[in-house]
FIVOVO-548962 format. One line per 8 residues: number of its first residue (from 0); for each residue x, y, z of C-alpha. Coordinates in nm, 2 decimals, decimal comma. Layout:
BEGIN
NUM> X:Y:Z; ...
This chain:
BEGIN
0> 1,77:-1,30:-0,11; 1,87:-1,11:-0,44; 1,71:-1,46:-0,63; 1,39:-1,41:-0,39; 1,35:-1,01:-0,49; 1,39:-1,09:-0,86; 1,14:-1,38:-0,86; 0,92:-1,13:-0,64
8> 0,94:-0,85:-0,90; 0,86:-1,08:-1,22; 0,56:-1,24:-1,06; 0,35:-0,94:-1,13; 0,53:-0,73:-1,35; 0,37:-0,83:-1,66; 0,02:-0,62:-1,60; 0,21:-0,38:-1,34
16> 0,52:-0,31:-1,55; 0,33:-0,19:-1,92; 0,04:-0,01:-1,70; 0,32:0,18:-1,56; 0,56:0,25:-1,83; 0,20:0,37:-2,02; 0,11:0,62:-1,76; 0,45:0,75:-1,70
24> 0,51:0,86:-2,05; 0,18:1,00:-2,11; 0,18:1,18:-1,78; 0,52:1,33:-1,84; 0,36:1,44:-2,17; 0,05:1,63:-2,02; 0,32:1,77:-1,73; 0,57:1,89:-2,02
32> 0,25:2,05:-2,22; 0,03:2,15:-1,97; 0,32:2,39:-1,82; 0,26:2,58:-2,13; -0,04:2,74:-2,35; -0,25:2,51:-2,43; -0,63:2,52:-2,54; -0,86:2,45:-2,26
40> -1,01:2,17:-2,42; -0,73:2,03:-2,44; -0,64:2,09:-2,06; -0,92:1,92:-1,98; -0,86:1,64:-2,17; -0,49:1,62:-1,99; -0,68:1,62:-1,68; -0,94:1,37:-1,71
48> -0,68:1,12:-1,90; -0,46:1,16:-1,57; -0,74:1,06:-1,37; -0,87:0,75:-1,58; -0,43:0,65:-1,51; -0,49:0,69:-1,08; -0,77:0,39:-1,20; -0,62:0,20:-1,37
56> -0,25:0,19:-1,20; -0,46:0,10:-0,90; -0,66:-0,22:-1,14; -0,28:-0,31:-1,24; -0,13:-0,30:-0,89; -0,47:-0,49:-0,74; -0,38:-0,76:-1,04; -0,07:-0,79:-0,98
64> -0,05:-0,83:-0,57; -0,32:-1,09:-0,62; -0,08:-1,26:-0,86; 0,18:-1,23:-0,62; -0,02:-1,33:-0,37; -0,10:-1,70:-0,52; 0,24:-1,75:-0,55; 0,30:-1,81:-0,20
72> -0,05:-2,01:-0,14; -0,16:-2,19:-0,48; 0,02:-2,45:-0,68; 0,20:-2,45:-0,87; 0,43:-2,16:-0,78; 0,36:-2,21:-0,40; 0,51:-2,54:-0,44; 0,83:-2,40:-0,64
80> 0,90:-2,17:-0,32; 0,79:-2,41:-0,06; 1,06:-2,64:-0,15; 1,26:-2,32:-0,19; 1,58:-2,41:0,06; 1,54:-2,08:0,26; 1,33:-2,01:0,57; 0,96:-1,92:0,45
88> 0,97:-1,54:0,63; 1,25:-1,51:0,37; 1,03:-1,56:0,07; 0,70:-1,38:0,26; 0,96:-1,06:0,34; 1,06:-1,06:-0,04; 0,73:-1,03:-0,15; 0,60:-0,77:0,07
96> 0,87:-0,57:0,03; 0,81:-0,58:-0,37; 0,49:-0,58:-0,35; 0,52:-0,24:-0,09; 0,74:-0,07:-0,31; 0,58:-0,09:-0,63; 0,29:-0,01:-0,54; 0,33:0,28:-0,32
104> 0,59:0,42:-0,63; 0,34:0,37:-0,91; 0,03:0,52:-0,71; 0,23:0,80:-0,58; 0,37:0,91:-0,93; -0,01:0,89:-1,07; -0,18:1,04:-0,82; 0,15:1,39:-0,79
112> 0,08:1,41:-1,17; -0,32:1,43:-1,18; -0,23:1,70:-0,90; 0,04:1,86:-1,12; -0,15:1,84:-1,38; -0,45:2,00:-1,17; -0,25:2,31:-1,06; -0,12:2,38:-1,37
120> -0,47:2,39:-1,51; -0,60:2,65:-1,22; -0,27:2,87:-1,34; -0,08:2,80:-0,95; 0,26:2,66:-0,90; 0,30:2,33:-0,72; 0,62:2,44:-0,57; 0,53:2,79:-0,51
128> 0,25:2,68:-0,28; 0,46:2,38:-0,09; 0,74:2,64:-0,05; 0,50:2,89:0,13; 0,28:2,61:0,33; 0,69:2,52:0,42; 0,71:2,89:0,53; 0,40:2,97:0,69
136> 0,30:2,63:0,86; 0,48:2,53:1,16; 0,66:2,20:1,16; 0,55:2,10:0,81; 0,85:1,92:0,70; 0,79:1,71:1,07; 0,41:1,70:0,95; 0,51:1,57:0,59
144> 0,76:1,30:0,65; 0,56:1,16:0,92; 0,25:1,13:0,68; 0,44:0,97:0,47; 0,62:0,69:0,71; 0,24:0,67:0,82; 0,07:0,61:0,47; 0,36:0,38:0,41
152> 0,32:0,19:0,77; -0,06:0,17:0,75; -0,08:0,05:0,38; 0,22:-0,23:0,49; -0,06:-0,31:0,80; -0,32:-0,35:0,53; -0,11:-0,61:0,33; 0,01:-0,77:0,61
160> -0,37:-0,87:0,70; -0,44:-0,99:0,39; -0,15:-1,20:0,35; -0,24:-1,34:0,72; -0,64:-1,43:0,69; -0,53:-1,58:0,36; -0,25:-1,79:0,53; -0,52:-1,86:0,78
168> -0,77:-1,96:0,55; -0,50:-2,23:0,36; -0,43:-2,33:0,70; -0,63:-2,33:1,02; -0,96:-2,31:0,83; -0,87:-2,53:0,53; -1,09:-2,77:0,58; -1,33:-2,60:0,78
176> -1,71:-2,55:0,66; -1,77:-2,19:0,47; -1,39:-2,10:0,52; -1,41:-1,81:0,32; -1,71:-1,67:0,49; -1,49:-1,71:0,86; -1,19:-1,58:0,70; -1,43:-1,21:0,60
184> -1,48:-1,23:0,96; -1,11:-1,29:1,00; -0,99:-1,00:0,88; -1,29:-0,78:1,01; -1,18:-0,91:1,37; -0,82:-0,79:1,21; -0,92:-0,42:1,13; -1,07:-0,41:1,50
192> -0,80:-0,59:1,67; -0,54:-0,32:1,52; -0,74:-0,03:1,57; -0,81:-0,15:1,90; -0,43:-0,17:2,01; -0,40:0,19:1,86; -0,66:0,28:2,15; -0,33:0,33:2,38
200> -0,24:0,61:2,25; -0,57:0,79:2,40; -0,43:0,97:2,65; -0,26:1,19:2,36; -0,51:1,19:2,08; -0,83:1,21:1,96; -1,02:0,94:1,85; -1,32:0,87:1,61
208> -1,50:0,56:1,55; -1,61:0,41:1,17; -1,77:0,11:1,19; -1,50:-0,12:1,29; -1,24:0,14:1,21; -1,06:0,36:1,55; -0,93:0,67:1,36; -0,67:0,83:1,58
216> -0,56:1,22:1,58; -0,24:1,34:1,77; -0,29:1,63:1,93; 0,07:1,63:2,06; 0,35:1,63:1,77; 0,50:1,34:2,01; 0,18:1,10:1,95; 0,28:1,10:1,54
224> 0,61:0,91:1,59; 0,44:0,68:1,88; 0,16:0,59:1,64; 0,39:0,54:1,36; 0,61:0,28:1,53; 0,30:0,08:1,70; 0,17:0,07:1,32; 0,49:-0,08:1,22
232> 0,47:-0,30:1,53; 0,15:-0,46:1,40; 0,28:-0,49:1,08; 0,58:-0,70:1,25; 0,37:-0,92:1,46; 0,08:-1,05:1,17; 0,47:-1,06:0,95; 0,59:-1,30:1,21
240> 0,27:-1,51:1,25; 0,23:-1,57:0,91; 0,54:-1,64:0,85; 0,51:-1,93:1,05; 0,18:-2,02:0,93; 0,33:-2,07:0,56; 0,60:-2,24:0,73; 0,44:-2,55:0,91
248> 0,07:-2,56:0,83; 0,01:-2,41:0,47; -0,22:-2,65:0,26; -0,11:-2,61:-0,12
């Protein structure tokens, strides 16, 4: 597995790893800076350079996932790991799992430093104001870690149907007529299906409806773990079929 990470993290790191290394040193800068006196103009500057970094980590992680993503279904690379002497899920895990981390890592350093950077500007203290929310707000360390074991389930949901209507496109509809067309209905049908399976958690939330998108609010603190794990859930089960899918049908 350590062989699978490794090949994993060098697939893409040549656009993710520079865009990175870029932003994180001029961001430190305008943090290190900005926490001074500095001329507004300047400030400004700070700010709208931290902005134009959310952008572009996002262009460099898109990049690179889509490189990542070839790997496992386009020659050549997809043959290098189909004749890989470990189980396919392997391979598929390793990848997601890279691809997870870095991204959620790079975008959630750009985007806390554009809001550093942003407080800093308007003269408050980040901490000062997380410290009171903390004391005034009940439950909002419950509140916080669940958001973020949500943003990290749902964004792991996302990937998970994009790796599956593309397995399903190299696979069950490889040789069908406008493929790519059914597989944008594919993973339409995908954002319904899940949000539809969400739906059971009615009795304890909210919901609101977005086009094909079932946006759920808890309005017990019981409903944020529940939703959490049936997010995971659906992550697990696309994980599983597509895993076999890459397994036993794939067309390279």
């Amino acid at each position: 597995m350590k062989a699978l990470f490794k090949y994993a993290f060098l697939a893409g790191v040549h656009i993710r790893g520079p865009a990175f290394a870029i932003i994180l040193i001029m961001n430190i800068t305008f943090i290190i800076l900005g926490s001074g006196t500095v001329p507004f103009a300047l400030h400004i500057l700070f700010i709208t350079f931290g902005g134009l970094a959310v952008a572009v980590m996002m262009a460099a992680n898109i990049g690179s996932d889509i490189i990542m993503g070839r790997r496992m279904y386009a020659s050549t690379d997809a043959y290098l790991q189909a004749l890989t002497p470990v189980p396919r899920w392997k391979t598929l895990l390793a990848n997601v799992i890279i691809m997870l981390a870095a991204d959620i890592i790079t975008m959630a350093f750009a985007i806390a430093s554009i809001v550093w950077i942003t407080f800093n500007f308007i003269g408050n203290n980040v901490w000062e104001i997380f410290l009171e929310m903390a004391r005034t707000q009940d439950n909002y360390l419950f509140y916080t870690i669940c958001g973020i074991f949500m943003m990290i389930a749902a964004y792991l949901l996302f990937v998970m149907i994009i790796l599956f209507c593309a397995a399903m496109k190299k696979s069950m509809l490889y040789k069908v007529p406008a493929a790519g067309f059914l597989t944008f209905l594919l993973a339409c049908g995908c954002f319904y299906a899940v949000s539809l399976l969400q739906a059971v958690l009615l009795p304890i939330s909210n919901i609101q409806v977005f086009g094909l998108s079932i946006i759920l609010s808890p309005y017990t603190i019981a409903a944020y773990p529940i939703l959490i794990v049936l997010t995971f859930l659906e992550a697990a089960g696309l994980f599983l079929i597509t895993s076999k899918l890459i397994e036993r049908k794939i067309n390279i």
